[in-house]
C-alpha positions in Angstrom: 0.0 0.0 0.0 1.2 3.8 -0.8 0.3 6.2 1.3 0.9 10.1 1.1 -0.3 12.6 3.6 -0.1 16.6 3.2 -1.2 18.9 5.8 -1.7 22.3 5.0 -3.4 23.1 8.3 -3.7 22.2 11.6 -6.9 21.2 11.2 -6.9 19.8 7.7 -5.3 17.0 6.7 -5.1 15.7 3.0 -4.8 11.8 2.6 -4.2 9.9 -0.8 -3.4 6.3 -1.2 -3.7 3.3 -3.4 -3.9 -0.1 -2.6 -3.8 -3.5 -4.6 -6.1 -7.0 -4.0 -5.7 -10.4 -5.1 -8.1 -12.7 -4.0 -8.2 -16.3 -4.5 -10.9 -18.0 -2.7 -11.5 -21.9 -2.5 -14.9 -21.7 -0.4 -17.4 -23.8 0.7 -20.8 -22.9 -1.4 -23.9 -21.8 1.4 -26.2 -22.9 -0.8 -25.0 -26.6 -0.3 -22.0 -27.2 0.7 -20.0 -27.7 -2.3 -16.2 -26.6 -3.1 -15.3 -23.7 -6.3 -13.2 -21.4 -6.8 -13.3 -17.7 -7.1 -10.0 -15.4 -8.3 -10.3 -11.8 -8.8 -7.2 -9.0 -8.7 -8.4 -5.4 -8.5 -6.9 -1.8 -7.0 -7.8 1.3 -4.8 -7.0 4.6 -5.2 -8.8 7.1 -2.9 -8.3 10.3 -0.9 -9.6 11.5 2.2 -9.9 15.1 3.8 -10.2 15.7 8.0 -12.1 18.4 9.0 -11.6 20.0 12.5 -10.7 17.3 14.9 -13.9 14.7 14.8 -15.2 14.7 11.1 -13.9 13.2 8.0 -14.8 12.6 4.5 -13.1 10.2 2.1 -13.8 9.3 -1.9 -12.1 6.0 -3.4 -12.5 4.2 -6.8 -12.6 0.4 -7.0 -11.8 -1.5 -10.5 -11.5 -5.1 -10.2 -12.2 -8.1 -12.3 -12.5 -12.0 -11.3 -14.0 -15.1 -12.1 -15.6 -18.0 -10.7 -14.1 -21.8 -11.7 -13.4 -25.2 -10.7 -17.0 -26.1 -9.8 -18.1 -29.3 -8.2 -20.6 -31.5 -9.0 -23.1 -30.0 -6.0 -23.2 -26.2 -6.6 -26.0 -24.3 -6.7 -27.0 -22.5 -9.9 -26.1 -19.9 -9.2 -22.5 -20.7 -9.1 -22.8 -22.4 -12.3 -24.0 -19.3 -13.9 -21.3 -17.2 -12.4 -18.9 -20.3 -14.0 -20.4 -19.6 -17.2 -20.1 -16.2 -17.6 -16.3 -16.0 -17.0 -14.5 -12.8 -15.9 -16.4 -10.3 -15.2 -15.8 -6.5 -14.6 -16.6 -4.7 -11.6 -16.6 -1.0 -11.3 -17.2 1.2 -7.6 -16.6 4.8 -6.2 -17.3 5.2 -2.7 -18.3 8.4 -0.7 -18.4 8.6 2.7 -18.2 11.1 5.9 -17.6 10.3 9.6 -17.4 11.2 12.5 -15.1 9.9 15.7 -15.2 11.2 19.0 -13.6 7.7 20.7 -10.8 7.7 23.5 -8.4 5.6 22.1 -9.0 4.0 17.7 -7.4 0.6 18.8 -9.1 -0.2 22.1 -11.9 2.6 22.9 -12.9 2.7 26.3 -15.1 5.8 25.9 -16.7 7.8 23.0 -18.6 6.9 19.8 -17.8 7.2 16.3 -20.5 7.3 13.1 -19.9 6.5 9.4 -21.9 6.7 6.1 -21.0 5.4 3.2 -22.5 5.1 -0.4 -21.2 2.4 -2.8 -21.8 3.7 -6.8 -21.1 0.1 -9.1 -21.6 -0.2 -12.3 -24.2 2.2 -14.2 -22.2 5.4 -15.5 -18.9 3.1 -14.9 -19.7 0.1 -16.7 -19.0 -3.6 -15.7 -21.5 -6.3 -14.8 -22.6 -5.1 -11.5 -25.0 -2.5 -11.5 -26.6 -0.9 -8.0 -26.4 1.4 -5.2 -25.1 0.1 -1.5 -25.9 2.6 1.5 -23.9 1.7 4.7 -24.7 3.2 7.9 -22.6 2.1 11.1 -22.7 3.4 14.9 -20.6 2.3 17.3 -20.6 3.4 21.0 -18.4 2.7 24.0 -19.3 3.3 27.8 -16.8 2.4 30.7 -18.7 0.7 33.9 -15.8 0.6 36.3 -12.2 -0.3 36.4 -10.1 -2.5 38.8 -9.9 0.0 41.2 -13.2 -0.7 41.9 -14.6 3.1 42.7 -10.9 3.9 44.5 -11.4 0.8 46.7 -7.9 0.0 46.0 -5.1 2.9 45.6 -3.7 2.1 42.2 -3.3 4.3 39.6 -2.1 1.5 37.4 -5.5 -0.4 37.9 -7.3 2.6 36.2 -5.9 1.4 32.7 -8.1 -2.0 33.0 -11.6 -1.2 32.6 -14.9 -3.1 31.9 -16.2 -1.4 28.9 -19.0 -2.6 27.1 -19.7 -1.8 23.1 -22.9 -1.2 21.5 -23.0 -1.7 17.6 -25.4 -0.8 15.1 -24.6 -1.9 11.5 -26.7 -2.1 8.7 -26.5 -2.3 4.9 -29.0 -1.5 2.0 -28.5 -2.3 -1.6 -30.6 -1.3 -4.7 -31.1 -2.6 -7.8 -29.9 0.0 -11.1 -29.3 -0.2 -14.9 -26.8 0.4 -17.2 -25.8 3.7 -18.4 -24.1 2.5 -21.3 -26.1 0.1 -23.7 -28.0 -3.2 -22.3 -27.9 -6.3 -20.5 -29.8 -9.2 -20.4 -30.4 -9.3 -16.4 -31.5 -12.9 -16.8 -27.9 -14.0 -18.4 -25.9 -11.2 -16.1 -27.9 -10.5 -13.2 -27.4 -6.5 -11.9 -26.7 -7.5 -8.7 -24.1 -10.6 -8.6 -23.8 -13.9 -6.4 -20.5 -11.7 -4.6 -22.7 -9.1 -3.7 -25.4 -10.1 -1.1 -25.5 -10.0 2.1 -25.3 -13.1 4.2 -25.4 -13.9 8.0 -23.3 -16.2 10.1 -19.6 -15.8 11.2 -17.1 -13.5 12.7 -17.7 -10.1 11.2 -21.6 -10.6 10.7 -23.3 -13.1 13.2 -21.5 -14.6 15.5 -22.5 -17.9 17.0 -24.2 -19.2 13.6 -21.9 -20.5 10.9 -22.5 -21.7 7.4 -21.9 -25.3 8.3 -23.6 -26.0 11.2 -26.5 -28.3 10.4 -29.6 -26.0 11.9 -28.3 -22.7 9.8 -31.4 -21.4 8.6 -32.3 -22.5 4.8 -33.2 -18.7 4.4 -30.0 -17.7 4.7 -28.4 -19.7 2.7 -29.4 -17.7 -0.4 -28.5 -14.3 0.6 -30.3 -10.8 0.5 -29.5 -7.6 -0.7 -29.8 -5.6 2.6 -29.2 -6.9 5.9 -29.3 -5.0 9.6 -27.4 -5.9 12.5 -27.0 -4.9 16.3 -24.5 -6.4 19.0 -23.1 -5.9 22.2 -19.9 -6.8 23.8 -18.6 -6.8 27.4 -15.1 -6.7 27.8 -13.0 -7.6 30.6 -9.5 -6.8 30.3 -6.8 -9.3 31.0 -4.0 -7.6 29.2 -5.5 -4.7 28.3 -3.3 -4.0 25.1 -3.9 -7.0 24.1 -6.2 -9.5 25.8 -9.7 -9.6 27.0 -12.6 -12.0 28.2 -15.6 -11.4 25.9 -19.2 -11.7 26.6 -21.4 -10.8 23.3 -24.6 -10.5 22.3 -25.5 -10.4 18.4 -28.9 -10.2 16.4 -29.3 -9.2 12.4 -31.8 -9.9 10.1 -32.1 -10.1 5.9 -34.2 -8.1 3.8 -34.8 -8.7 0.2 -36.8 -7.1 -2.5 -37.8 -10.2 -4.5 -40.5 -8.6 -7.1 -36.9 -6.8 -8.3 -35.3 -10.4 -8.5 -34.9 -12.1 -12.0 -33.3 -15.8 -13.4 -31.8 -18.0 -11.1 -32.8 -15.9 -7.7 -36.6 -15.2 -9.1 -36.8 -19.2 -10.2 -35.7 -19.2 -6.0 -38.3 -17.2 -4.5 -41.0 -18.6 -6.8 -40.3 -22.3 -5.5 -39.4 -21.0 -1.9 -42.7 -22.7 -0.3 -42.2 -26.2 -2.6 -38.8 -26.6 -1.0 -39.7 -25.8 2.7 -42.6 -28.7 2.3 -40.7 -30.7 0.5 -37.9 -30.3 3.3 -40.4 -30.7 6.0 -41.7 -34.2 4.9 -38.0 -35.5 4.3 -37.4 -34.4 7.5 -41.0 -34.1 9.6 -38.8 -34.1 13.0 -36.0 -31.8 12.1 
């Protein structure tokens, strides 16, 4: 990654820098379980202006291209239709302001910060992926005590290690748009690609479900186009630099606008009920 920064004021910094992705993913397939392959290189170049202290605003552009291969017998279709269409071109500028008022960027123990951020792919920048992503995240931090307990015991070094608990809000929208330049059949190249929904379970979006466990929700295993989370943590330090007993609390749901959904994904939707009875009498108990 190349980074520049130039300040011209105190309370204005410039910041400009370019980054490069590979990616080369063997993943399981959510849909059912089965193995491909998905390689993709890409670049981003973006600036970003702070304002004052708190607020800043930043602006990057996105190329990449990739392509999915190596399918196995049991993917879904949608897989094989991403096989079938080889590399694709993707195409995003991102704009986005926010604002940090947190204690500390790498282990907040007080404070808040906010973002907003709207994706632009496709449409006036051609490639395969055409829509609009809205991301909206608030994040806020509250100390409850630290191992002093209230100045039971006189330690100044027992103030660093507090008991902070996190409260997250994170949510996601995406809406279907249409080429600027020319046409494209949304049935052969859907709008809004296989790589771009939203899905639950894991790390970064549900914690506690993952896509292999055998009582992961068949609704999910399709994905959505906007999905809305909330968590909480409670942190106890240990190390408080570097280690810390966690106690979290996660919810999120999936939205999905499926009079807007067409091919594979509206062939999905239509047979949604079918599937769910024919699941049911495989498996009455379950």
């Amino acid at each position: 990654m190349v980074s520049f920064t130039f300040s011209f004021y105190s309370s204005r910094i410039y910041n400009v820098g370019a980054v490069s992705i590979t990616e080369n993913n063997n993943q399981q397939s959510i849909k059912e379980q089965a193995i491909y392959s998905r390689d993709g290189v890409g670049f981003t170049v973006g600036i970003g202006h702070r304002i004052f202290i708190n607020w800043t605003h930043f602006h990057r552009y996105s190329p990449s291209i990739y392509a999915s291969t190596n399918p196995s017998s049991l993917v879904s279709d949608q897989v094989l239709a991403e096989v079938r269409r080889g590399w694709q071109f993707r195409s995003q500028i991102s704009n986005g302001i926010a604002y940090d008022i947190r204690d500390n960027v790498f282990n907040p123990t007080q404070g808040y910060d906010l973002l907003f951020q709207i994706d632009n792919v496709g449409q006036a920048l051609g490639g395969q992926s055409h829509f609009d992503q809205y991301r909206v995240l608030a994040e806020y931090y509250h100390t409850w005590f630290d191992y002093s307990f209230f100045g039971l015991f006189r330690n100044n070094a027992l103030r660093r290690w507090r008991v902070v608990q996190e409260f997250r809000s994170s949510s996601l929208f995406t809406y279907q748009r249409v080429p600027y330049y020319g046409k494209q059949d949304p049935i052969q190249k859907p709008y809004i690609q296989l790589q771009d929904l939203q899905f639950l379970g894991g790390y970064e979006s549900l914690r506690g479900w993952f896509y292999n466990d055998a009582k992961y929700p068949a609704e999910w295993r399709d994905g959505a186009a906007t999905r809305m989370m909330f968590g909480s943590e409670l942190r106890f330090p240990i190390e408080p630099t570097l280690l810390w007993l966690v106690a979290f609390f996660d919810a999120g749901a999936l939205y999905e606008e499926v009079n807007r959904a067409t091919g594979v994904r509206k062939d999905l939707f239509e047979t949604y009920d079918q599937r769910v009875r024919e699941a049911q009498m495989k498996d009455p108990v379950g």
